[in-house]
DRENFISE-154090 format. One record per atom (N, C-alpha, C): x, y, z; atom name; residue in one letter; chain; residue number from 0. Coordinates in nm, 4 decimals, decimal comma, m for minus. Each point is the difference from the previous one (the first is absolute). Layout:
REM DRENFISE-154090
[[X Y Z] 'CA' 'A' 'A' NUM]
...
This chain:
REM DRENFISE-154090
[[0,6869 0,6554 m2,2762] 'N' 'X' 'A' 0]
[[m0,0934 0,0455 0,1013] 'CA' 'X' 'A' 0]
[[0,0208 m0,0822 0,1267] 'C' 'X' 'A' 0]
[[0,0390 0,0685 0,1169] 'N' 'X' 'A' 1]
[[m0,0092 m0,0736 0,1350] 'CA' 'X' 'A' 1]
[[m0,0940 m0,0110 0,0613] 'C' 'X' 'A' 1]
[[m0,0557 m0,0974 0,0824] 'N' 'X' 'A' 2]
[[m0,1048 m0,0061 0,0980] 'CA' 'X' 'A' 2]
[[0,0743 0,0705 0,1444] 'C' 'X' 'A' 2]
[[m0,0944 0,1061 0,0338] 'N' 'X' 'A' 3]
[[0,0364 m0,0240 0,1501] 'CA' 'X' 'A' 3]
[[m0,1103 m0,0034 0,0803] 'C' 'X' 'A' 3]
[[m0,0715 m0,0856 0,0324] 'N' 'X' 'A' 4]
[[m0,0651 m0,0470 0,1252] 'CA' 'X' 'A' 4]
[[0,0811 m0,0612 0,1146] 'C' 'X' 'A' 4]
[[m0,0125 0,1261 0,0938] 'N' 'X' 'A' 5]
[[0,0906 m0,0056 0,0932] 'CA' 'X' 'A' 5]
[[m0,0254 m0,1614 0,1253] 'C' 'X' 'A' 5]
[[0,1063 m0,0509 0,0145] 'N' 'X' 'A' 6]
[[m0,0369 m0,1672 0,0700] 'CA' 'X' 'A' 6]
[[0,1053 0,0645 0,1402] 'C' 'X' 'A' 6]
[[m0,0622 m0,0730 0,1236] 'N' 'X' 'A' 7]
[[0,1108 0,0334 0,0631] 'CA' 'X' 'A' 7]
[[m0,0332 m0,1575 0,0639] 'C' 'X' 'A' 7]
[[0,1219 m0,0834 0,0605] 'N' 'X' 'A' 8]
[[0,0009 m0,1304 m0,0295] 'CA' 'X' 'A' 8]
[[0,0160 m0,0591 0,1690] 'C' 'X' 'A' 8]
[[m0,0822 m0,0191 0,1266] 'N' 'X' 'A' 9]
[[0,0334 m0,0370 0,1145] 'CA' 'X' 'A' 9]
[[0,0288 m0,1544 m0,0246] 'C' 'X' 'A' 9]
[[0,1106 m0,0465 0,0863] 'N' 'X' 'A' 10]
[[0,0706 m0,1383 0,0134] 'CA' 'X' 'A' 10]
[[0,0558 m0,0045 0,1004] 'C' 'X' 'A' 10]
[[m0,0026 m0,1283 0,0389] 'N' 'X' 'A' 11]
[[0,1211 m0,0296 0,1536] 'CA' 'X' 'A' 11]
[[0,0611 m0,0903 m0,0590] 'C' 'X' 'A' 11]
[[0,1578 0,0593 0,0563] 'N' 'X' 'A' 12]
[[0,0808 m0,0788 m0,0424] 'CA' 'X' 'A' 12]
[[0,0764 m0,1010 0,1477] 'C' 'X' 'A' 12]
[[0,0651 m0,0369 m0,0893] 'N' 'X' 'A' 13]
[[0,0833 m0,1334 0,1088] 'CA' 'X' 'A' 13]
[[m0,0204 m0,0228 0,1626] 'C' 'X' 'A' 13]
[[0,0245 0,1017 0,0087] 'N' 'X' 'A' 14]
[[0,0184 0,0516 0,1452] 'CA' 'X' 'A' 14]
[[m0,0925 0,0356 0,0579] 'C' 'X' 'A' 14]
[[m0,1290 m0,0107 m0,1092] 'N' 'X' 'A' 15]
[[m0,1176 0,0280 0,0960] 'CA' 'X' 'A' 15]
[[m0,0979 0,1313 m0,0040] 'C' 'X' 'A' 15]
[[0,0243 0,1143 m0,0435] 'N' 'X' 'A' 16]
[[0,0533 0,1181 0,0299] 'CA' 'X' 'A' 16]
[[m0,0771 0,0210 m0,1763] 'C' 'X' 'A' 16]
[[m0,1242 0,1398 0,0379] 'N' 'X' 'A' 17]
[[m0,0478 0,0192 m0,1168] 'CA' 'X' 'A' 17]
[[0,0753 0,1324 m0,0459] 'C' 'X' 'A' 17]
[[0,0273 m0,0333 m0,1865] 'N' 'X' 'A' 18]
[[0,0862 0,1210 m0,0651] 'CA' 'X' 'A' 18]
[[m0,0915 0,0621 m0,1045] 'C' 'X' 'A' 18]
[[0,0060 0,1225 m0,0464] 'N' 'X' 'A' 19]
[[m0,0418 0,0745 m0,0837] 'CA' 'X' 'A' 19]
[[0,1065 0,0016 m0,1577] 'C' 'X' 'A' 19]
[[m0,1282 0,0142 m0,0901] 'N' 'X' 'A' 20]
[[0,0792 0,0041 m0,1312] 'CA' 'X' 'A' 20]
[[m0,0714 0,1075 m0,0929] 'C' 'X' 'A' 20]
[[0,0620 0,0924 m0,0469] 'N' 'X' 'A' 21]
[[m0,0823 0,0693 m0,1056] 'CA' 'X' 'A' 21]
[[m0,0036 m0,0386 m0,0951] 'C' 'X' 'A' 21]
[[m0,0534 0,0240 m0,1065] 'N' 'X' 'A' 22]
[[m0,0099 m0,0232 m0,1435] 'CA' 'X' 'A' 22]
[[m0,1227 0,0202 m0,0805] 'C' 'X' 'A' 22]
[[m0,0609 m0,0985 m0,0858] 'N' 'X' 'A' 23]
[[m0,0624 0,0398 m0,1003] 'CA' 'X' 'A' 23]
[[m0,0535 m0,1229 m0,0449] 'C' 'X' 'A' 23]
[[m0,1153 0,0027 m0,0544] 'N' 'X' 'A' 24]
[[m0,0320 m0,1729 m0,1050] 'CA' 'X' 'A' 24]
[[0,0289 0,0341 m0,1344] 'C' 'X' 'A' 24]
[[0,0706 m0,1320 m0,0556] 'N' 'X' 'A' 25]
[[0,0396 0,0488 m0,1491] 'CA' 'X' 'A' 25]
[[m0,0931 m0,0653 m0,0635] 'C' 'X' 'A' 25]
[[m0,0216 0,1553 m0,0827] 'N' 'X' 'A' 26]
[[m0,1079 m0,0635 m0,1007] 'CA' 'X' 'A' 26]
[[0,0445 0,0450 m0,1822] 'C' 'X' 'A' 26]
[[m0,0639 m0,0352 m0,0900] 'N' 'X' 'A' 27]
[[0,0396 0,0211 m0,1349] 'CA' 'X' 'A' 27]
[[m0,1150 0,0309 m0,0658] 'C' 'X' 'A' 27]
[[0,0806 0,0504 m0,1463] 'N' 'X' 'A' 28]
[[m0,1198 0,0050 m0,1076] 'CA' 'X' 'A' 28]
[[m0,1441 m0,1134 0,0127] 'C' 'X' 'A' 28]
[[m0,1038 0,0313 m0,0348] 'N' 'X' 'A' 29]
[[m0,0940 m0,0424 0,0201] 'CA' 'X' 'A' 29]
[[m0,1127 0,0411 m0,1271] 'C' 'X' 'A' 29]
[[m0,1574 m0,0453 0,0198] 'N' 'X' 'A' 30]
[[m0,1019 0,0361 m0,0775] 'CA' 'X' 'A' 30]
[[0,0659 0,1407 m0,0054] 'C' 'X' 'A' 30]
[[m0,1034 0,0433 m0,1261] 'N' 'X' 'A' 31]
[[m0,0576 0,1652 0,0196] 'CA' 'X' 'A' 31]
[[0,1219 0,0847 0,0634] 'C' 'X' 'A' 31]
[[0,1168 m0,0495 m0,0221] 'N' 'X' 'A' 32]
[[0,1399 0,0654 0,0314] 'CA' 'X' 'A' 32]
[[m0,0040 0,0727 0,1777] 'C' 'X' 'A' 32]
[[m0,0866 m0,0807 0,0525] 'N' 'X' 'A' 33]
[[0,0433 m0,0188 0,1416] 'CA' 'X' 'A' 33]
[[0,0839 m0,1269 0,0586] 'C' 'X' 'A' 33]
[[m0,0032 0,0436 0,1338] 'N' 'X' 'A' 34]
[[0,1470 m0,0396 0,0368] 'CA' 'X' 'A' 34]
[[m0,0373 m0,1464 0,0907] 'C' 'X' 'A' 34]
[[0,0258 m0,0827 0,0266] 'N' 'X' 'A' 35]
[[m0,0816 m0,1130 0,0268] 'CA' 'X' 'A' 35]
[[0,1262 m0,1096 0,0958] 'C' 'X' 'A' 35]
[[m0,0237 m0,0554 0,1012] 'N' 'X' 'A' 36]
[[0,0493 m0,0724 0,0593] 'CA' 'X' 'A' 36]
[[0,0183 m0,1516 m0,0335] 'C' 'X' 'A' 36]
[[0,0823 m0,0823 0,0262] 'N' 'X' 'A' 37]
[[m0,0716 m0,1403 m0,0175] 'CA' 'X' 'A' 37]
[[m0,1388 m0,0422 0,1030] 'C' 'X' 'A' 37]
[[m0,0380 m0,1187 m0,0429] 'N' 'X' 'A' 38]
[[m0,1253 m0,0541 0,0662] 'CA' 'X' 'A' 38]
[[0,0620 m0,0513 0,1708] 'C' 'X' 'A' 38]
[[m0,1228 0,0311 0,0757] 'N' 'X' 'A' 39]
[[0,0573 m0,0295 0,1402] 'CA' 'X' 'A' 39]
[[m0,1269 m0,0836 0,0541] 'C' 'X' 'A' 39]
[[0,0121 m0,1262 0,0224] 'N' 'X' 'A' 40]
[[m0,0880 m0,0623 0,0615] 'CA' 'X' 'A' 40]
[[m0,0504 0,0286 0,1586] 'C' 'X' 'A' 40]
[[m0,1319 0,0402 0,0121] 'N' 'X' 'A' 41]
[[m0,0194 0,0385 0,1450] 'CA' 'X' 'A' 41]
[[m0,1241 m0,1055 0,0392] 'C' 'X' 'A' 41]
[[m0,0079 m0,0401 0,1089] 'N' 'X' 'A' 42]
[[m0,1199 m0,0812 0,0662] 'CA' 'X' 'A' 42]
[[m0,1347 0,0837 0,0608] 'C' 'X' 'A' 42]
[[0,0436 0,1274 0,0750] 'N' 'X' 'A' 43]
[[m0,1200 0,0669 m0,0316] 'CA' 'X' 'A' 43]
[[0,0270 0,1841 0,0347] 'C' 'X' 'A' 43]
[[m0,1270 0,0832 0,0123] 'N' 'X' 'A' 44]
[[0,0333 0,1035 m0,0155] 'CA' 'X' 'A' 44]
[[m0,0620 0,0823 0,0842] 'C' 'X' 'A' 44]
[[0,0569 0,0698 0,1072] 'N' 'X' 'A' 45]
[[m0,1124 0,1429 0,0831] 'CA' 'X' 'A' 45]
[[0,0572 0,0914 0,0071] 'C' 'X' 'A' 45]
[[m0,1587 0,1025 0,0530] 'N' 'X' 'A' 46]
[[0,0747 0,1264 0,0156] 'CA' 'X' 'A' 46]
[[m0,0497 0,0062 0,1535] 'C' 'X' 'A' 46]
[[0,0688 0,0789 0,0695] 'N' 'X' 'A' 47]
[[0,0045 0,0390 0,1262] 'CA' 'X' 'A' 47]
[[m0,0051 0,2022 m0,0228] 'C' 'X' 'A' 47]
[[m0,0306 0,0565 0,1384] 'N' 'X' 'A' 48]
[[m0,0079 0,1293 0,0219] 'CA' 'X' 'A' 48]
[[0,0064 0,0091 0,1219] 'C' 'X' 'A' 48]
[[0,1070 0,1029 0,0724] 'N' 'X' 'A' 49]
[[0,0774 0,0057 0,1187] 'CA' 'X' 'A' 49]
[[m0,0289 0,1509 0,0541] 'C' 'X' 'A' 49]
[[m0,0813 0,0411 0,0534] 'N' 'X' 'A' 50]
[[m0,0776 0,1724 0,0155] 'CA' 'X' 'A' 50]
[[0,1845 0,0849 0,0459] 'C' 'X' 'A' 50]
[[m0,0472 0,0993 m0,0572] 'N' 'X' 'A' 51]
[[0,1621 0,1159 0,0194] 'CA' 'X' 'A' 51]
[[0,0291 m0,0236 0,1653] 'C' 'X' 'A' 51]
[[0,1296 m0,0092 m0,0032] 'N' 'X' 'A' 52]
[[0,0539 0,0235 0,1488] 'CA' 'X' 'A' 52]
[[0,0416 m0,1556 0,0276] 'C' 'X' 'A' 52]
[[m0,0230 m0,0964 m0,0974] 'N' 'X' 'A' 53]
[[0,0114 m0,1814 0,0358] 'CA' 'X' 'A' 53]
[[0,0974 m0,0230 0,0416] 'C' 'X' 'A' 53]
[[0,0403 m0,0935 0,0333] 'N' 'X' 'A' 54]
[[0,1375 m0,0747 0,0366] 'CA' 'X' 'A' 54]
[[m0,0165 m0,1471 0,0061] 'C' 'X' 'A' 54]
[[0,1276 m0,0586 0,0016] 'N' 'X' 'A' 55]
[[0,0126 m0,1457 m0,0110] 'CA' 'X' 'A' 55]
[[0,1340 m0,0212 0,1079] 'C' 'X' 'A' 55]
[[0,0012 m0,0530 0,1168] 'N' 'X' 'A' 56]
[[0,1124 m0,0653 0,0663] 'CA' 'X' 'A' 56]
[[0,0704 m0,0752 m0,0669] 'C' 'X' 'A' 56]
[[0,1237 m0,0643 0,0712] 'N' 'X' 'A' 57]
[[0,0884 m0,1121 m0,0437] 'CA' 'X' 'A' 57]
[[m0,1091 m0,1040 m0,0498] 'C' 'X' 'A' 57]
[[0,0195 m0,0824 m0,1180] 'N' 'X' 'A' 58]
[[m0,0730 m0,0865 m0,1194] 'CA' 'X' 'A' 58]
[[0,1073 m0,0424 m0,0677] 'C' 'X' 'A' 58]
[[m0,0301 m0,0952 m0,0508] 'N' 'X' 'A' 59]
[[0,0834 m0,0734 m0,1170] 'CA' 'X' 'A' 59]
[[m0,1606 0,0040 m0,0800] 'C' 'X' 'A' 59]
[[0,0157 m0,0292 m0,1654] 'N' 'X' 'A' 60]
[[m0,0616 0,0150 m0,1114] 'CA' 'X' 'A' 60]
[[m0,0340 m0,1314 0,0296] 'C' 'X' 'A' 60]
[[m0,1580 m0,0476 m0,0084] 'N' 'X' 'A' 61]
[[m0,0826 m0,1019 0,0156] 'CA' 'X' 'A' 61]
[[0,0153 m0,1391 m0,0771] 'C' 'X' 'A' 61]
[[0,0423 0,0957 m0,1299] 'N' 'X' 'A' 62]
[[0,0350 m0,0923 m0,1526] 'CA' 'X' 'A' 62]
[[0,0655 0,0429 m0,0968] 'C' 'X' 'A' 62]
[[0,0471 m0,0454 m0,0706] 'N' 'X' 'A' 63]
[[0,1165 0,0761 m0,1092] 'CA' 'X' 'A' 63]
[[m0,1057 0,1098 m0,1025] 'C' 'X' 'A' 63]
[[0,0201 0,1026 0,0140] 'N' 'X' 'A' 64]
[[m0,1468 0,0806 m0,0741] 'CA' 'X' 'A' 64]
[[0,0902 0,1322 m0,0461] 'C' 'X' 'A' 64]
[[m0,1273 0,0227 m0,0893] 'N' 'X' 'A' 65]
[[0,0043 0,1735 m0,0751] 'CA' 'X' 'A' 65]
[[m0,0542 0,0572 0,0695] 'C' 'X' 'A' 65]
[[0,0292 0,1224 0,0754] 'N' 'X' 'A' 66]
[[m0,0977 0,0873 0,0522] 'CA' 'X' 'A' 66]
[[0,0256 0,1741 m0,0921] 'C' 'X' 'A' 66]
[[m0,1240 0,0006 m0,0473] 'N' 'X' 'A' 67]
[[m0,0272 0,1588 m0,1357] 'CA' 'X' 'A' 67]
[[m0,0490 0,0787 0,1135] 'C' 'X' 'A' 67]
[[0,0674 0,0774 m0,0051] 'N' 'X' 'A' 68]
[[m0,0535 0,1541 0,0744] 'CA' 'X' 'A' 68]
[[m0,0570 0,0557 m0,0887] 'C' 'X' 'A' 68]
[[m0,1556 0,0460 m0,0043] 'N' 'X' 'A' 69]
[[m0,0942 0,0718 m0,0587] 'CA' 'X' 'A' 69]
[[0,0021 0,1038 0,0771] 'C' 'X' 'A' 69]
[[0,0044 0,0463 0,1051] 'N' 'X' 'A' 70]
[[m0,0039 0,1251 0,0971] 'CA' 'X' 'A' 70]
[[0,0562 0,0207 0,1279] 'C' 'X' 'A' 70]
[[0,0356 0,0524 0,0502] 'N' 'X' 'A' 71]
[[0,1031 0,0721 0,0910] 'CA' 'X' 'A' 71]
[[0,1506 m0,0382 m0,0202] 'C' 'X' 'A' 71]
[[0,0645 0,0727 0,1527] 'N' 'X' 'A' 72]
[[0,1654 m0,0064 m0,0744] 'CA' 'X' 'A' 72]
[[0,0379 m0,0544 0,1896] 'C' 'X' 'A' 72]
[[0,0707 m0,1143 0,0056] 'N' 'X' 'A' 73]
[[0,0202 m0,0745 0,0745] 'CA' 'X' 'A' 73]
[[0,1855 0,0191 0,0197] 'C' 'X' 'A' 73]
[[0,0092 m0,0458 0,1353] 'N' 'X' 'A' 74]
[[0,1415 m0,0040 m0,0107] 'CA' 'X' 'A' 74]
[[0,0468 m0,1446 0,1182] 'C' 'X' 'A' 74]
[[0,0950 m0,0678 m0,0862] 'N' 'X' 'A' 75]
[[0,0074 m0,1741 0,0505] 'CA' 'X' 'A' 75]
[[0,1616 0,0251 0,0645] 'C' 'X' 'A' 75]
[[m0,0569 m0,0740 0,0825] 'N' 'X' 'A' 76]
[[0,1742 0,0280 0,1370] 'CA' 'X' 'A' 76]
[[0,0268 m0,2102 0,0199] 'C' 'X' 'A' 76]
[[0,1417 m0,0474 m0,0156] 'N' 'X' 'A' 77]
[[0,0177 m0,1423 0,0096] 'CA' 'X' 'A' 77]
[[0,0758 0,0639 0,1161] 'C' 'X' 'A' 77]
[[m0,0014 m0,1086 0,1242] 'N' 'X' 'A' 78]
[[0,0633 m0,0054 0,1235] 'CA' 'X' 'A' 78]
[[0,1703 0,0056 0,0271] 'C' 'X' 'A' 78]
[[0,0761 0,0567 m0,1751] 'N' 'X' 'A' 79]
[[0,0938 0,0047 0,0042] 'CA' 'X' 'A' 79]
[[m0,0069 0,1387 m0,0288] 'C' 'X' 'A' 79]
[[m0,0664 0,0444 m0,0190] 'N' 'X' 'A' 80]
[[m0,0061 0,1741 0,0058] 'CA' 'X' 'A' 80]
[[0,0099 0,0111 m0,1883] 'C' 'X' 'A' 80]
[[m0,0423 m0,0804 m0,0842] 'N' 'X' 'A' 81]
[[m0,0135 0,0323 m0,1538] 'CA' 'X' 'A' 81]
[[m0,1557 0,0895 0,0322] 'C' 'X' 'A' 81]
[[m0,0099 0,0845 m0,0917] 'N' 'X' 'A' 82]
[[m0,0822 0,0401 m0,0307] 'CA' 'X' 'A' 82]
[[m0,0745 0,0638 m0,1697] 'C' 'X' 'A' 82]
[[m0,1339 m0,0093 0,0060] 'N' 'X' 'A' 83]
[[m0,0169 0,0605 m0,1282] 'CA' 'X' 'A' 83]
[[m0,1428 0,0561 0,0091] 'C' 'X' 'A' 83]
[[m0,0641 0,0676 m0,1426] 'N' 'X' 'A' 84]
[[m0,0874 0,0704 0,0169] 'CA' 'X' 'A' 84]
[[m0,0944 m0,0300 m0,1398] 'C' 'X' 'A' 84]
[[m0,1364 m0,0568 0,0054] 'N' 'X' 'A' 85]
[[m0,0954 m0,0621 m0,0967] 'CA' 'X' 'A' 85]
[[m0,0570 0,1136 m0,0019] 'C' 'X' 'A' 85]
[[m0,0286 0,0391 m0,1741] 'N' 'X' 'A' 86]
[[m0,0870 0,0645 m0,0458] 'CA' 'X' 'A' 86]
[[m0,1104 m0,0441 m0,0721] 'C' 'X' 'A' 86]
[[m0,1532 0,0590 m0,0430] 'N' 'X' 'A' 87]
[[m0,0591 m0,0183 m0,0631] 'CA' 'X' 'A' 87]
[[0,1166 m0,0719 m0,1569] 'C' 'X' 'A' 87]
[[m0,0960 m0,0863 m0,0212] 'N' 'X' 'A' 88]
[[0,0932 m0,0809 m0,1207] 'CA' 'X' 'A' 88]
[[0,1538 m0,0827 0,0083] 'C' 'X' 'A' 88]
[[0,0005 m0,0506 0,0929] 'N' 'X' 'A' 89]
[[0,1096 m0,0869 0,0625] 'CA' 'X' 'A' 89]
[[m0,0477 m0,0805 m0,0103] 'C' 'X' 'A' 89]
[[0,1122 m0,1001 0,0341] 'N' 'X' 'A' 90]
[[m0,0259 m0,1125 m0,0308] 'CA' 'X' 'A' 90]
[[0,0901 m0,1136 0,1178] 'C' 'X' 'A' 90]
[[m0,0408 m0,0734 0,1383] 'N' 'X' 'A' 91]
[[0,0760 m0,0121 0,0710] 'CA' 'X' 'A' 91]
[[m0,0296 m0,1806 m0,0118] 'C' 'X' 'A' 91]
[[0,1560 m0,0591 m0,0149] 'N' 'X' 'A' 92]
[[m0,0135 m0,1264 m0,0380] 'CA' 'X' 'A' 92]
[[0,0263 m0,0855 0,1404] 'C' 'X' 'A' 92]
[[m0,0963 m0,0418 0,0841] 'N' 'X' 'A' 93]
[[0,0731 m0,0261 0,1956] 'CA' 'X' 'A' 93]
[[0,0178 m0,1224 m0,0550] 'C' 'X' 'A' 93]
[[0,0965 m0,0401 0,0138] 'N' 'X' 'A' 94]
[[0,0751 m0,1152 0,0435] 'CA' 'X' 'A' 94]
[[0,0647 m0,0610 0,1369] 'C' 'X' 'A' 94]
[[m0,0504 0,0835 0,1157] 'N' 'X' 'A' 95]
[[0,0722 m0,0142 0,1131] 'CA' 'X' 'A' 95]
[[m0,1059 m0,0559 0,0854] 'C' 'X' 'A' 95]
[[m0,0223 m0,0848 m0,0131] 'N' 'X' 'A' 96]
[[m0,1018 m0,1411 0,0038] 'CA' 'X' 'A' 96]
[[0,0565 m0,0868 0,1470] 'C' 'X' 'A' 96]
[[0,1076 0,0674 0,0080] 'N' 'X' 'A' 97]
[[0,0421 m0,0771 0,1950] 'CA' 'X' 'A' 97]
[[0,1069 0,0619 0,0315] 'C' 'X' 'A' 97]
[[0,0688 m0,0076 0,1166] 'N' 'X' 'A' 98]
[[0,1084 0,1210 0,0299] 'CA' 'X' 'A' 98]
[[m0,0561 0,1032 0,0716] 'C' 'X' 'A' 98]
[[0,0609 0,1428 m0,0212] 'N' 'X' 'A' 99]
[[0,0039 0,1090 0,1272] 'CA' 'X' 'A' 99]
[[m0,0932 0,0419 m0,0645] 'C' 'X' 'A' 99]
[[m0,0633 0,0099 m0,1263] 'N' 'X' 'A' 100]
[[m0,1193 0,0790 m0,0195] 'CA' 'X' 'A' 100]
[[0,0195 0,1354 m0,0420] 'C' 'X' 'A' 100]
[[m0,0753 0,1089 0,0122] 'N' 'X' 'A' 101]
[[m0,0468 0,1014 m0,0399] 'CA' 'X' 'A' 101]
[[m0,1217 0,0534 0,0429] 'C' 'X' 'A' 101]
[[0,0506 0,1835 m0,0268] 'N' 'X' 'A' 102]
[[m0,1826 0,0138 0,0991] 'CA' 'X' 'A' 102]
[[0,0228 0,1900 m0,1190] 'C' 'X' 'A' 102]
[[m0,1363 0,0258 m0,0007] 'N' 'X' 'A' 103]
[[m0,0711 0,1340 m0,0732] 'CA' 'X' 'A' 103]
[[m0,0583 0,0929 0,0842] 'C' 'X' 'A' 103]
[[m0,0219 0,1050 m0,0898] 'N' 'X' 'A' 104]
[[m0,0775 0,0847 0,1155] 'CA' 'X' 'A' 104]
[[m0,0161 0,1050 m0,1564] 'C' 'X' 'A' 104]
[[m0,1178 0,0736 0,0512] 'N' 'X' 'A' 105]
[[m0,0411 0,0919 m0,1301] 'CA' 'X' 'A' 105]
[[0,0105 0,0875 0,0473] 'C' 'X' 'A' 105]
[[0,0238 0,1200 m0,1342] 'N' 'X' 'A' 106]
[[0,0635 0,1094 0,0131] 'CA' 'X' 'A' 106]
[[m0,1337 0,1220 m0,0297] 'C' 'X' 'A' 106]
[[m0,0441 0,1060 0,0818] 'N' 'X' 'A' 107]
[[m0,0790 0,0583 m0,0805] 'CA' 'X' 'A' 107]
[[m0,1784 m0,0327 0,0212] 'C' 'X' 'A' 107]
[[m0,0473 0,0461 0,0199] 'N' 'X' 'A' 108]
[[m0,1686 m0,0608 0,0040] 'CA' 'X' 'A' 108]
[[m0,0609 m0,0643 m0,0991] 'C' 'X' 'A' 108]
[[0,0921 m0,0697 m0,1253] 'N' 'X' 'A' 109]
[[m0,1078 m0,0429 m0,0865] 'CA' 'X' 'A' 109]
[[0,0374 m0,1432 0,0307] 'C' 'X' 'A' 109]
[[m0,1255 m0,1041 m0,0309] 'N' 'X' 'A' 110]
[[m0,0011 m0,1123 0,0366] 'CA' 'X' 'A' 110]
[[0,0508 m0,0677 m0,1066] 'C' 'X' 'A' 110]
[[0,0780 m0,1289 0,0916] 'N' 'X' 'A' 111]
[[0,1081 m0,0960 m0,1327] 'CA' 'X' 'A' 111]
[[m0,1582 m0,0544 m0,0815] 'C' 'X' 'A' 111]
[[0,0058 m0,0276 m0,1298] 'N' 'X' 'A' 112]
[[m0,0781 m0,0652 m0,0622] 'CA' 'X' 'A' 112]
[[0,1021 m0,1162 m0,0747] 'C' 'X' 'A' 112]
[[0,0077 m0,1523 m0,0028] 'N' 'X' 'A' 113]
[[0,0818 m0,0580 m0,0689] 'CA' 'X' 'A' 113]
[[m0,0477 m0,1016 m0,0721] 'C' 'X' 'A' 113]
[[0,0830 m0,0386 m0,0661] 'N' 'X' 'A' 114]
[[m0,0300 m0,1505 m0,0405] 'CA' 'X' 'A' 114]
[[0,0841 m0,1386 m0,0006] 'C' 'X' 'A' 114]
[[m0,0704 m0,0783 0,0742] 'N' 'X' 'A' 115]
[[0,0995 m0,1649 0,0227] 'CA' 'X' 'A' 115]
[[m0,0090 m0,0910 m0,1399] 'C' 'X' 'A' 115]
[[0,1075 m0,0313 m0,0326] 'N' 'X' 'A' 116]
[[0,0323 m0,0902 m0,1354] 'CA' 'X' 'A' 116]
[[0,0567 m0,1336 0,0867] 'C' 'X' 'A' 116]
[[m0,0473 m0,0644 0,0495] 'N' 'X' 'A' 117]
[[0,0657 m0,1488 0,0519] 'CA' 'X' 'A' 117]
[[0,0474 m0,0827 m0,0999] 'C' 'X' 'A' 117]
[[0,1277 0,0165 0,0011] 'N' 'X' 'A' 118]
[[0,0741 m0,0901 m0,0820] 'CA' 'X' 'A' 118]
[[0,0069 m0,1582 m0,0292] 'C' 'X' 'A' 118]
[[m0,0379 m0,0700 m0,0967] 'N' 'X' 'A' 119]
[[m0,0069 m0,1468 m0,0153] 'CA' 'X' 'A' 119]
[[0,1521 m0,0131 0,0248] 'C' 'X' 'A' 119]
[[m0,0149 m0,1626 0,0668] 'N' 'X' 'A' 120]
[[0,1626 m0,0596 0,0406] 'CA' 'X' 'A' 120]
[[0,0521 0,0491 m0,0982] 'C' 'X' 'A' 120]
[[0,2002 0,0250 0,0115] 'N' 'X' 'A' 121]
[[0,0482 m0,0054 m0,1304] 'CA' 'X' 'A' 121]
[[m0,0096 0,1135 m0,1436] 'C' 'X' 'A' 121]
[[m0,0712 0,0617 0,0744] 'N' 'X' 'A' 122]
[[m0,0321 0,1293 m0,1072] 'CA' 'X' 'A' 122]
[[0,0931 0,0887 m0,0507] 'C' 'X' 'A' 122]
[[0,0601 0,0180 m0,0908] 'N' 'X' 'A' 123]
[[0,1167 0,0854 m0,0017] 'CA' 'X' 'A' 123]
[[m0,0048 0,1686 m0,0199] 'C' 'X' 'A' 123]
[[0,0415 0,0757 0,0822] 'N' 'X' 'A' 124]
[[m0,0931 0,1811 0,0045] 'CA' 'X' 'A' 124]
[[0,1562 0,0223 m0,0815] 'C' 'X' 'A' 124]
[[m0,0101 0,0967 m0,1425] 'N' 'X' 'A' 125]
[[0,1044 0,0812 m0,0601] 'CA' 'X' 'A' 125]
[[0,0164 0,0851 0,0956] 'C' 'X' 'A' 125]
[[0,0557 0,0313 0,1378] 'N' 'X' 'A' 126]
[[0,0519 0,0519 0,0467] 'CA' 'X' 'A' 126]
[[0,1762 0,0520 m0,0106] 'C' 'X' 'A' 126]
[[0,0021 0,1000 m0,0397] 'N' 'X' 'A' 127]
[[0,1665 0,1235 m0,0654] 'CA' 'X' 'A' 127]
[[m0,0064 0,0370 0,1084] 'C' 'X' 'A' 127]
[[0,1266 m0,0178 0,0761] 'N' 'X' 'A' 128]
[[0,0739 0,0868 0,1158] 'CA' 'X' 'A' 128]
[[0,0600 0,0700 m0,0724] 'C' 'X' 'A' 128]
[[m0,0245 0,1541 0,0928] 'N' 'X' 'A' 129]
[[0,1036 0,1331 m0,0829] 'CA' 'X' 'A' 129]
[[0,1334 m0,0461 0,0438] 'C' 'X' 'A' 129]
């Protein structure tokens, strides 16, 4: 049985310059023959809500975090022209914490509903690049 909870993975690399990664969190057999991740230490947890039509300018990610899309469908542009597109049940791991950043904008009139997982130092996310 595979997990796919879809991860898509923002980072800046060397040069400065934020990159996109698709993939997935790997997870395994578990209780009750669900599918289960390892343990991920987080420091704390919110949700935010962004009314349909939102946007976000050039930003870098505040802190190394999980952000869960519970509602709407977003689409993330890095200043190198990567792009991608968050759905309800994504899973976006920002790592691009300094550098050129990244910026959103929502698609559609329904409002982003999400959730912030702030990652403890050192935390390791099962993040699978396809």
């Amino acid at each position: 049985m595979t997990a796919m909870i879809r991860c898509v993975r923002l980072w800046t690399g060397q040069e400065g310059s934020s990159h996109v990664e698709i993939g997935r969190l790997d997870m395994s057999s578990g209780r009750n023959d669900d599918l289960v991740s390892g343990a991920m230490s987080a420091t704390h947890v919110t949700v935010e809500e962004t009314a349909g039509g939102g946007s976000l300018a050039w930003h870098t990610a505040p802190v190394r975090q999980l952000v869960v899309t519970l509602a709407g469908t977003l689409v993330f542009t890095t200043r190198d022209g990567e792009e991608f597109t968050l759905h309800p049940g994504d899973v976006l791991l920002a790592e691009d914490t300094e550098g050129s950043g990244h910026q959103w904008r929502l698609e559609g009139s329904d409002p982003w509903r999400r959730m912030y997982v702030v990652l403890a130092p050192a935390t390791t996310v099962p993040f699978i690049r396809d």
